[in-house]
Each structure stands twice: as C-alpha cells, then as structure tokens.
N, C-alpha and C positions, 0 to 999 in steps of 0.2 A: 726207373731211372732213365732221364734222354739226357743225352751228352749233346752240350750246342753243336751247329751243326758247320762249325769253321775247319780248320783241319784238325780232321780228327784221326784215331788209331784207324777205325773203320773202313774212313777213305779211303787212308793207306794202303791198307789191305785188299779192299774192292779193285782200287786199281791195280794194286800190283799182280792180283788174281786174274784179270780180265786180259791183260797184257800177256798172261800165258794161257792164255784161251782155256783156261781152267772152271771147271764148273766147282758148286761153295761141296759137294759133295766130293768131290777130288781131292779138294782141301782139305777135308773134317779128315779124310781116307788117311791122305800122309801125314798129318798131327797127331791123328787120336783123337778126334774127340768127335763131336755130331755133327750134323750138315744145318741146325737149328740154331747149335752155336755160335758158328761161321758166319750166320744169317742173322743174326742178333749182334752179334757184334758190326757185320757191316750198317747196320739200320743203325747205329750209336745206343742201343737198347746195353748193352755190356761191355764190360772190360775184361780182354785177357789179361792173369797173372803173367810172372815173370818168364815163368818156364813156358807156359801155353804162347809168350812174347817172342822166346827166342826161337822153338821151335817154327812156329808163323813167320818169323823172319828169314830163317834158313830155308823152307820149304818154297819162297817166294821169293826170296831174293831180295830183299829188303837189309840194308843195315841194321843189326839187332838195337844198336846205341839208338838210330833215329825211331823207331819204333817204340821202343821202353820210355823215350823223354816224353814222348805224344800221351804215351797214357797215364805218365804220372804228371804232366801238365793236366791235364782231364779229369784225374782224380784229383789234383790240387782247388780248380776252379769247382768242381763240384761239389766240393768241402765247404769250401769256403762260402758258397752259396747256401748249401743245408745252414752253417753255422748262422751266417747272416738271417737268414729268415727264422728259423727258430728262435735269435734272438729279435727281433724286429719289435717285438711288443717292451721289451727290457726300459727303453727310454723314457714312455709312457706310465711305466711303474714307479719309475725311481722317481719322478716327479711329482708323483700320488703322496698323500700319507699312507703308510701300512697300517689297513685296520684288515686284519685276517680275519675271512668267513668263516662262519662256525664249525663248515664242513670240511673245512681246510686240514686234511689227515699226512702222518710222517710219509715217507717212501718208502716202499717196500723194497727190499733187498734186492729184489732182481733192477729196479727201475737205480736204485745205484749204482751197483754193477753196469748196467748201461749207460748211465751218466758220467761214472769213472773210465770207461772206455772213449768216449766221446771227448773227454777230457784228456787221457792222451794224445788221442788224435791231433788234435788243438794244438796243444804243447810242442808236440814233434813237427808243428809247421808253423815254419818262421812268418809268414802272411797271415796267418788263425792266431799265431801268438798274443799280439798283441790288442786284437779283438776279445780274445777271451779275457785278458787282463783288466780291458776296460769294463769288461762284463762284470768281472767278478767284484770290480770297486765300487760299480751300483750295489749290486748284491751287498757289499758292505758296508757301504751307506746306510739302506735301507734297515739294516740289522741294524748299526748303534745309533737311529732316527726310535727302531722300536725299542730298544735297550732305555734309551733317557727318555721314555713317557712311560716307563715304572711297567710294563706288562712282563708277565714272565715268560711270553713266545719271544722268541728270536734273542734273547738277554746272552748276552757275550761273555764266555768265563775268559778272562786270562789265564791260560793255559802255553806251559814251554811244551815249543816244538821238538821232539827227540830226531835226530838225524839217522 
C-alpha cells in the first residue's frame, strides 16, 4: 500500500518526531510497538489504528483529533481508489452482450466472504456509496439483458426480500 504523498499521517508524524530530536526508535520505545513500524508508517507504507493514533499523538504532541482525521482521510481516498480501479473494467462489460465463457465457475465461499466485506466497506462510505450503486445497476442490467435471451445463467428469480 503507498499512501499519496500530500499530507499525510506519516508527515505528521516525521515532523512532529524530528522537532523532538527523537530517533523512530525512541518512538516505537514510548508506544509500544517497533522502530519498523514507526518507519513504515513515516515512508506512507501504513497506517496506525485508533489506539496506536492516540497513543502517537500523546507521545508527540500532536492533536489526537488532527492526526485520526489525516488517516481516515487516507483511508478514505485509498478506498476509494482500490474501488475505482477494481471497478474500471465494469463499463466496458455492461456495454458488451453477456455471453459467459465456458470456464466461467460460481465463487467460492471465501471469495464471498471477501466480497461481502468489500461491500460493507463501500456502503459504510458516503463517497463509495454511490459508486458502488452504479456498479451494482450495471451488474443488473447485464443480468435481465442475459435473463431475456432465454439462458439459464444469470435468470433472475423474483424473490421477497425478508428484513
């Protein structure tokens, strides 16, 4: 993962670190955690959680609120960028007719399970939302496109949704 390189959590960090003539070992010392970490994270290579946030913030002197918003601005844009390019091909499909390859096999359970996670994600962010909504009305499309040329992949039951 690289985190662009505008302001980031890392920056933050870097300088607030160097401003106390602290080495990233000094650092890792009073948080808890490694001097790799510390180091990783200043490079935009990762992102501290909440708690590795506040603690970073306290040991440094950093406002815990500006620090926490930098990384979940960071995680937002970087969301948002996985989504976008995994979907990037989607336009080019919906445009296609669906004629499924022969080798075209279900998903396997875990690869749902990763896909239903992926989809929370989405959901729980008001910027992904309505990216994935558009996604999903291709996906829909393309389903009752292969629904009304009689095959039986993709055939759409009417089925009630239970709450």
């Amino acid at each position: 993962m690289r985190i662009p390189n505008q302001s980031t959590p890392g920056r933050l960090i870097k300088q607030a670190r160097e401003a106390k003539h602290w080495t990233q070992r000094q650092v890792a010392d009073a948080v808890g955690v490694t001097p790799g970490f510390i180091a990783k994270v200043e490079a935009n290579e990762s992102l501290p959680g909440y708690e590795r946030c506040i603690k970073l913030a306290d040991v440094l002197g950093i406002v815990p609120d500006s620090l926490w918003t930098e990384v979940e601005r960071v995680r937002s844009e970087l969301r948002l960028r996985r989504f976008r390019t995994r979907g990037a091909a989607l336009p080019r499909f919906a445009a296609t007719s669906v004629d499924y390859p022969a080798d075209v096999v279900p998903l396997e359970k875990t690869d749902m399970s990763t896909a239903y996670r992926h989809l929370q994600t989405a959901l729980a962010d008001s910027a992904l939302r309505q990216t994935l909504l558009k996604t999903l009305e291709v996906f829909a499309r393309a389903a009752r496109r292969d629904a009304g040329q009689g095959t039986s992949k993709g055939r759409i039951k009417n089925r009630k949704v239970r709450g």
